[in-house]
C-alpha positions in Angstrom: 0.0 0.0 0.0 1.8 3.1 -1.2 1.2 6.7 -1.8 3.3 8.7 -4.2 3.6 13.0 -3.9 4.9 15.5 -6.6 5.2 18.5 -4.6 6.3 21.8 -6.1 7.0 24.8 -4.5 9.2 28.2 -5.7 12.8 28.3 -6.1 13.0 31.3 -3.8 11.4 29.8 -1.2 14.6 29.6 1.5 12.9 26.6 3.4 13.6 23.1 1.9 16.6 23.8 -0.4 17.3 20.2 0.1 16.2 16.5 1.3 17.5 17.3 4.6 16.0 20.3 5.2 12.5 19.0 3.9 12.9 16.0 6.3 13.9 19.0 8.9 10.5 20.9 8.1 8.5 17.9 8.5 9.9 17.0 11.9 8.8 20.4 13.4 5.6 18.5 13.5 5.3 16.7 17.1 3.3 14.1 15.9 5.9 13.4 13.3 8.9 11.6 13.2 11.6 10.2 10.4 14.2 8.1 11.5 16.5 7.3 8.2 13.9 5.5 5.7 11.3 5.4 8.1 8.4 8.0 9.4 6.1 7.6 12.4 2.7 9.4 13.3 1.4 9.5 16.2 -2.0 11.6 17.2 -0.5 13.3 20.2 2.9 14.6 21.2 2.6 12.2 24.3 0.8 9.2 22.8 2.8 5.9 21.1 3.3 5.7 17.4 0.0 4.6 15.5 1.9 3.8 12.3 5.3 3.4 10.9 5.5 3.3 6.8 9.0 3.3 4.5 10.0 6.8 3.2 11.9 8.0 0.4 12.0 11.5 -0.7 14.2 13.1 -4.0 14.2 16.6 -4.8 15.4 19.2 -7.9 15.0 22.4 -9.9 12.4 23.2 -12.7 14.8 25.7 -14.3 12.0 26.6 -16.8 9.6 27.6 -15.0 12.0 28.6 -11.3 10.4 26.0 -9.4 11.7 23.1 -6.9 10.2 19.5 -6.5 10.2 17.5 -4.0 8.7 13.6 -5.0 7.3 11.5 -2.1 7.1 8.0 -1.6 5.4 6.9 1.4 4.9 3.0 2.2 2.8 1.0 4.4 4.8 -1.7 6.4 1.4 -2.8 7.9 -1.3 -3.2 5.6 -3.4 -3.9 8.6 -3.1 -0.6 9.8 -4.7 1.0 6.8 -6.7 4.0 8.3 -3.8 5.3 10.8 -1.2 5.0 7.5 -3.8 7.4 5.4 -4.1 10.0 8.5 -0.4 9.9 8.4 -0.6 10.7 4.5 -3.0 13.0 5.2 -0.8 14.8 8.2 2.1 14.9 5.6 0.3 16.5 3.4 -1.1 19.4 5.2 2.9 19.9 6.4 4.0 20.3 2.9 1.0 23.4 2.2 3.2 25.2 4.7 6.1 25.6 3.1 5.3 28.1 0.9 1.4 28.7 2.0 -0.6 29.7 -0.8 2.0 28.7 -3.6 3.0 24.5 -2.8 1.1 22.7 -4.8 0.2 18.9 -4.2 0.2 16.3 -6.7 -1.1 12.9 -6.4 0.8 10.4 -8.5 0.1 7.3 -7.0 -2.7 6.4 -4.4 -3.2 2.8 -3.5 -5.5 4.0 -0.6 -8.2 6.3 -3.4 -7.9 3.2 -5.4 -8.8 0.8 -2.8 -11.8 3.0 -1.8 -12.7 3.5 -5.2 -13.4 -0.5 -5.9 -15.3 -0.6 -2.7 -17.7 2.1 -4.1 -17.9 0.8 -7.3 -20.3 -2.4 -6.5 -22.2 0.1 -3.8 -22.9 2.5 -6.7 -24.1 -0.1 -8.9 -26.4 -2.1 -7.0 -28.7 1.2 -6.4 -28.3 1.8 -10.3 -29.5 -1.4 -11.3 -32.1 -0.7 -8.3 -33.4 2.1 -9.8 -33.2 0.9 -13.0 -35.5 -2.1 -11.5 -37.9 0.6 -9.8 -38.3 2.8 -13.0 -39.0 -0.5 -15.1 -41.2 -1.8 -12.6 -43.5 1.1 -12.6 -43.8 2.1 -16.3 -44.5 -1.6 -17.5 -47.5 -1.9 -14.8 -48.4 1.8 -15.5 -48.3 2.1 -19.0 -47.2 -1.5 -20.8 -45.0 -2.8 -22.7 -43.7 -0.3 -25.2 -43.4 2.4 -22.4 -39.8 3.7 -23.3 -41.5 5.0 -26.6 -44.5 6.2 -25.5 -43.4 7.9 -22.3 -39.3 8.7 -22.6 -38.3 11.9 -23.2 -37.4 12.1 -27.2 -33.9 13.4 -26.4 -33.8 10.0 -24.2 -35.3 7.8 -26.8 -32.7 8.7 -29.0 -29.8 7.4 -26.5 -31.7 3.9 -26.5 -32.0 4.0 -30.0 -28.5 4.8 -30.7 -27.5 2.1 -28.0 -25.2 -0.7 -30.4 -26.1 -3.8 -28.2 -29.0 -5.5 -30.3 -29.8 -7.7 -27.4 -33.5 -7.8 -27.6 -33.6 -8.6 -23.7 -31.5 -5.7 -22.6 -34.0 -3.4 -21.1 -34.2 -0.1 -22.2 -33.3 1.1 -19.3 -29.9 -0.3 -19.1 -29.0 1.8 -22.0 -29.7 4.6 -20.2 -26.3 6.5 -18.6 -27.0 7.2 -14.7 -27.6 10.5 -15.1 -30.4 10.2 -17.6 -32.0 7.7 -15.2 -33.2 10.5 -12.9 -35.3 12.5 -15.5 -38.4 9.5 -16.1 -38.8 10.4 -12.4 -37.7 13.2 -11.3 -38.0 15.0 -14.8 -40.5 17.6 -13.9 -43.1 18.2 -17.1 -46.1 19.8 -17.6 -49.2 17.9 -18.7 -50.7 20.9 -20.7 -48.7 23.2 -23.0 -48.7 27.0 -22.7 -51.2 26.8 -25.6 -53.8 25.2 -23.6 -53.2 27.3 -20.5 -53.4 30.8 -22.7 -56.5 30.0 -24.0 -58.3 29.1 -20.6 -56.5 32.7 -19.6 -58.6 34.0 -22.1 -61.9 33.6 -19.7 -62.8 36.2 -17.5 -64.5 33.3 -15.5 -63.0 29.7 -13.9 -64.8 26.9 -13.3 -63.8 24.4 -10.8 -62.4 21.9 -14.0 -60.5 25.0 -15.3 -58.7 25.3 -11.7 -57.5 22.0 -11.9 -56.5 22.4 -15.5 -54.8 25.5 -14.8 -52.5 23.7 -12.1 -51.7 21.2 -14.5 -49.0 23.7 -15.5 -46.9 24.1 -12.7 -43.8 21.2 -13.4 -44.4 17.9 -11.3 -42.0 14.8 -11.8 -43.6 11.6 -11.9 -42.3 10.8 -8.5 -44.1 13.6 -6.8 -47.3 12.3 -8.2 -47.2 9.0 -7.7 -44.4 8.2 -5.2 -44.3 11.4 -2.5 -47.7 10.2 -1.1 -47.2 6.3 -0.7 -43.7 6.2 1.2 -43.3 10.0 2.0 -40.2 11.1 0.9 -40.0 14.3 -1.2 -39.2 14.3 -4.6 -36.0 17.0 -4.2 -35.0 14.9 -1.3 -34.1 12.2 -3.6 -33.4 14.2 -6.4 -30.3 15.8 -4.3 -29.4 12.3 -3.6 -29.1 11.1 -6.4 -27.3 14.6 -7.9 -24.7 14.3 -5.3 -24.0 10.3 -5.9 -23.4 10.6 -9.7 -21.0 13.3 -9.0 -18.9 11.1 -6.5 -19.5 8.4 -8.9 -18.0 10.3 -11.7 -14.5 10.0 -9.0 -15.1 6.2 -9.4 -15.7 5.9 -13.1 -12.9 7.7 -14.4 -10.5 6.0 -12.2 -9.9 9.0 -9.8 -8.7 9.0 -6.2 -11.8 8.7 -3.4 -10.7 9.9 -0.2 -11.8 8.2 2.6 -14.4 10.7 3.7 -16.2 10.3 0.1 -16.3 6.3 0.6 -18.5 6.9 3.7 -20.6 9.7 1.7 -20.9 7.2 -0.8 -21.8 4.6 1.3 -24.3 6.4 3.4 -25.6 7.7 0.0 -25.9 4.8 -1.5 -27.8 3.2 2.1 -30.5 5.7 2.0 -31.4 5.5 -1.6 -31.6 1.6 -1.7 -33.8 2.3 1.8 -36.2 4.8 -0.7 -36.2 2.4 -3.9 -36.9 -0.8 -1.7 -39.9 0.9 -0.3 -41.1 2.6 -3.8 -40.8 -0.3 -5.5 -42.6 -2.4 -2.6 -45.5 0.6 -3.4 -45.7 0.4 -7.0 -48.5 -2.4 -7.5 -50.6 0.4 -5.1 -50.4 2.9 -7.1 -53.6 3.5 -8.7 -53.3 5.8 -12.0 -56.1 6.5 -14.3 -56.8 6.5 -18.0 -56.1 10.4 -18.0 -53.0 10.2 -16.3 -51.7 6.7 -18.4 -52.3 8.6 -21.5 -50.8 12.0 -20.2 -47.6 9.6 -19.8 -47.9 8.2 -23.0 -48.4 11.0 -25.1 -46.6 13.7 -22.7 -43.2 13.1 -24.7 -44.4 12.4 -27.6 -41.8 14.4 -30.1 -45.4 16.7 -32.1 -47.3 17.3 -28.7 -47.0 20.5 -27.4 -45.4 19.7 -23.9 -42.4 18.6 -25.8 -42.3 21.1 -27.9 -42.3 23.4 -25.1 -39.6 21.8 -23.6 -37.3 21.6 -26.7 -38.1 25.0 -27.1 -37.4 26.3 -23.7 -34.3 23.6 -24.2 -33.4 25.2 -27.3 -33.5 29.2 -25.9 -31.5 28.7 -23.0 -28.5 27.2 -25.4 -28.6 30.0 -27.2 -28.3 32.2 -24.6 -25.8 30.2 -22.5 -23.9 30.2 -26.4 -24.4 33.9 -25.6 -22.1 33.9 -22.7 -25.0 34.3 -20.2 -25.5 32.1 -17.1 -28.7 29.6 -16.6 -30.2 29.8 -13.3 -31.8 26.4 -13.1 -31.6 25.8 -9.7 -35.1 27.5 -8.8 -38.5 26.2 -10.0 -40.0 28.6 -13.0 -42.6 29.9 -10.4 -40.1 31.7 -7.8 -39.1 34.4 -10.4 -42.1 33.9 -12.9 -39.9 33.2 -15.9 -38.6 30.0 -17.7 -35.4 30.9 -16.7 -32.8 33.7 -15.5 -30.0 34.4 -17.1 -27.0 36.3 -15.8 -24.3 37.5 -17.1 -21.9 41.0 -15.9 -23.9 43.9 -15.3 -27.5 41.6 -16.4 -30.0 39.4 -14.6 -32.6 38.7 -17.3 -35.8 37.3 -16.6 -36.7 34.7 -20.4 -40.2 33.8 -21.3 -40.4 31.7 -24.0 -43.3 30.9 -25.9 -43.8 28.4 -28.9 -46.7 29.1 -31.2 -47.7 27.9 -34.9 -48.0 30.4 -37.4 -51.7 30.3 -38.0 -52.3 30.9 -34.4 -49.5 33.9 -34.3 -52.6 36.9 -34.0 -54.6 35.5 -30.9 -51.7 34.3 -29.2 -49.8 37.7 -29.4 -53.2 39.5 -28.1 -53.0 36.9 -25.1 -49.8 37.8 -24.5 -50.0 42.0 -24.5 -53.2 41.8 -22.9 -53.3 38.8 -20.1 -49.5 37.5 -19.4 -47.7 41.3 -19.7 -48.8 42.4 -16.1 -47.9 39.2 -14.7 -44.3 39.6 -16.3 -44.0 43.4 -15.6 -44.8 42.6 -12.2 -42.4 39.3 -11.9 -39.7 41.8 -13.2 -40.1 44.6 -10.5 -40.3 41.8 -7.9 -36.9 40.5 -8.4 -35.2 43.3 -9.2 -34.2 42.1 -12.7 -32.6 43.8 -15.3 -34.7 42.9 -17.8 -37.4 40.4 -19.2 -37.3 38.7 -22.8 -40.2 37.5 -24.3 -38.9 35.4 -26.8 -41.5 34.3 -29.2 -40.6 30.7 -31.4 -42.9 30.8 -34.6 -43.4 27.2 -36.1 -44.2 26.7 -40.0 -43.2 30.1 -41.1 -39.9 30.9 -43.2 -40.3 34.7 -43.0 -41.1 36.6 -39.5 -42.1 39.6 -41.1 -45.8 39.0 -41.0 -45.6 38.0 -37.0 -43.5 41.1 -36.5 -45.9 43.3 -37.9 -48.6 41.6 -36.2 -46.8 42.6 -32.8 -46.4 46.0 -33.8 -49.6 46.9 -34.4 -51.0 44.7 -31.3 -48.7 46.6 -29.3 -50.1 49.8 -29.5 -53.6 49.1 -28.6 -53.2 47.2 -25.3 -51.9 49.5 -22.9 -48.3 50.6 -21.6 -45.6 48.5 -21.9 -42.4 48.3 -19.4 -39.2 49.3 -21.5 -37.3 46.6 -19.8 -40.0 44.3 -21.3 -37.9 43.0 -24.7 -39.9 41.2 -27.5 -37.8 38.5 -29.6 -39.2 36.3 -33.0 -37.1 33.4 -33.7 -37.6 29.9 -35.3 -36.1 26.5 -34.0 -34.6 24.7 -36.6 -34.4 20.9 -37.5 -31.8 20.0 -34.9 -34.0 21.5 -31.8 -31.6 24.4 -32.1 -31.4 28.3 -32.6 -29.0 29.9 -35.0 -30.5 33.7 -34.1 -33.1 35.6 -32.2 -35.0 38.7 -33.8 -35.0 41.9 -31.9 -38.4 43.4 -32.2 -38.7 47.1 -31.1 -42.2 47.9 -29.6 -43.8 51.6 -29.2 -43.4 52.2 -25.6 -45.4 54.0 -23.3 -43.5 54.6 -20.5 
């Protein structure tokens, strides 16, 4: 069990010149001590040695670039003693950051101690992978049948499975999946009406009861938080973050990267919990009682024409552009916090983006809906958060010239009241690829 440093520090530092005087500045350190090849720790000045390992240390100039090494070899001579050999690692390390504070840097260049803690995430990790994978299976086959990954995946999804070379025909669907992408057929929040439907019930002056519950249908929801929250009570972020936080640390595994000790345990606590959630969800799933409304909502939710993913490809499709932009994606809060899509940020700008996706045909109404119903709502969101700005931006379908939808705005513009001038109108089109090459500017008569 060994642990190799490159340490490098400037050549005008006037500690550790040497080997001597490195072996010198690590012996200031009481718990420390090196006698010839071999170094000690111990976790009190008073207290016996905990560990004794084999130590080598080498040193020379960078004459390019006017900086010293120092490479470290530190061996255990008692594998058994595992934990006390990494604290004295760890206690060696934090020495060396203090001989030139600020400037040493640490490089790890061996690490049999990362790599052994790395192997025993690994199998951690993938048993609550496959478990989920078992959960997610599990529900959409009793829920919606057999074809479920093309009825109800995401299209952007489907097209991982579809590109997936094993032509195993009893590989699930599921397995083709990276872990990532697992999360979003749960935790994936959607909307089951488009912004279509919702404009034209905002159209009424009046609400029935059915149009309440229509309306809400809106507001994101994952699949877990209706089906799953209710039957085993565990929030849908709650998992969500768990999951977040175990693919990054799983990401350390995959590519073969050091995991400290303290990330094993994270892992394993991690990956405890989540097995504790999927057990009992999956335990839940033949009581989960979903009707024809919401089976077909699942079906045809991600179906590549509906609206719902058209809205999201759109929405998808804006916030590239504007991240292609240079401007930053605030994803982290729900649409409803600051009333927008999405916020984007960027030196000096904290823009509030509404986007909208509308057919050609139905251009004229849904312009009027917008000036006359949603612009008070988005004039007050703006002044609320103390943004910048708000973009409307406005994605025509089947229509190769904007012209007519800009002069449509124009003239809509002037009849329906006073319009913020921080309230910025763009036209654009997405093409083929679910992408955006540019965004129209258009310039309304302002008020204000």
């Amino acid at each position: 069990m060994r642990i190799e440093l490159l340490i490098l520090i400037p050549e005008s530092e006037s500690f550790c010149i040497s080997k001597k005087s490195f072996v010198e500045f690590l012996k200031i350190d009481s718990l420390i001590s090196v006698d010839g090849q071999k170094i000690s720790y111990r976790r009190s000045s008073k207290a016996k040695d905990l560990t004794v390992a084999k130590f080598r240390v080498e040193t020379g100039l960078i004459m390019s670039k006017q900086e010293r090494y120092f490479t470290l070899l530190l061996e255990a001579i008692d594998e058994s003693e595992m934990d006390n050999f990494n604290e004295l690692c760890d206690r060696v390390r934090s020495i060396a950051e203090r001989i030139s504070p600020g400037k040493t840097t640490i490089n790890t260049l061996w690490d049999d101690i990362g790599r052994m803690y790395a192997e025993k995430s690994y199998p951690l990790i993938n048993e609550v992978e496959n478990l989920m994978r078992r959960l997610i299976a599990k529900f959409m086959l009793i829920t919606v049948g057999v074809n479920w990954s093309k009825d109800t995946i995401h299209p952007d999804l489907f097209k991982k499975i579809d590109n997936f070379s094993d032509d195993d025909p009893h590989v699930n669907d599921l397995f083709k999946l990276d872990f990532i992408h697992l999360k979003e057929v749960l935790f994936g929040n959607k909307r089951d009406i488009s912004i279509e439907e919702l404009d034209r019930l905002l159209t009424k002056t009046k609400f029935s009861p059915d149009d309440q519950e229509t309306i809400k249908k809106y507001l994101p929801t994952s699949n877990w938080e209706k089906y799953f929250s209710s039957v085993i009570d565990e929030e849908s972020g709650s998992v969500d973050t768990k999951w977040a936080l175990l693919y990054k640390l799983r990401n350390k595994v995959a590519h073969n990267r050091h995991v400290k000790r303290g990330e094993f345990e994270q892992i394993r606590g991690l990956c405890d919990k989540l097995k504790q959630i999927i057990n009992k969800a999956s335990a839940k799933v033949g009581e989960i009682d979903i009707n024809e409304e919401d089976r077909d909502l699942m079906i045809y939710t991600y179906n590549l024409d509906s609206p719902v993913a058209i809205g999201y490809l759109s929405e998808k499709a804006v916030a590239e552009f504007y991240t292609k932009q240079g401007y930053n994606i605030n994803t982290n809060s729900s649409p409803n916090e600051f009333g927008f899509d999405f916020v984007a940020d960027r030196t000096g700008e904290h823009i509030g983006v509404e986007v909208k996706s509308v057919s050609s045909r139905h251009f004229s109404s849904f312009a009027r809906v917008i000036l006359r119903k949603q612009m008070p709502r988005l004039q007050n969101s703006l002044k609320r958060n103390n943004l910048t700005k708000c973009h409307v931006v406005i994605l025509v379908r089947d229509s190769d010239d904007l012209i007519r939808e800009e002069q449509i705005l124009q003239k809509l513009s002037t009849m329906y009241g006073e319009l913020d001038h921080r309230v910025e109108f763009k036209l654009g089109r997405v093409g083929e690829d679910h992408s955006i090459s540019a965004l129209q500017d258009i310039i309304l008569t302002h008020n204000l």
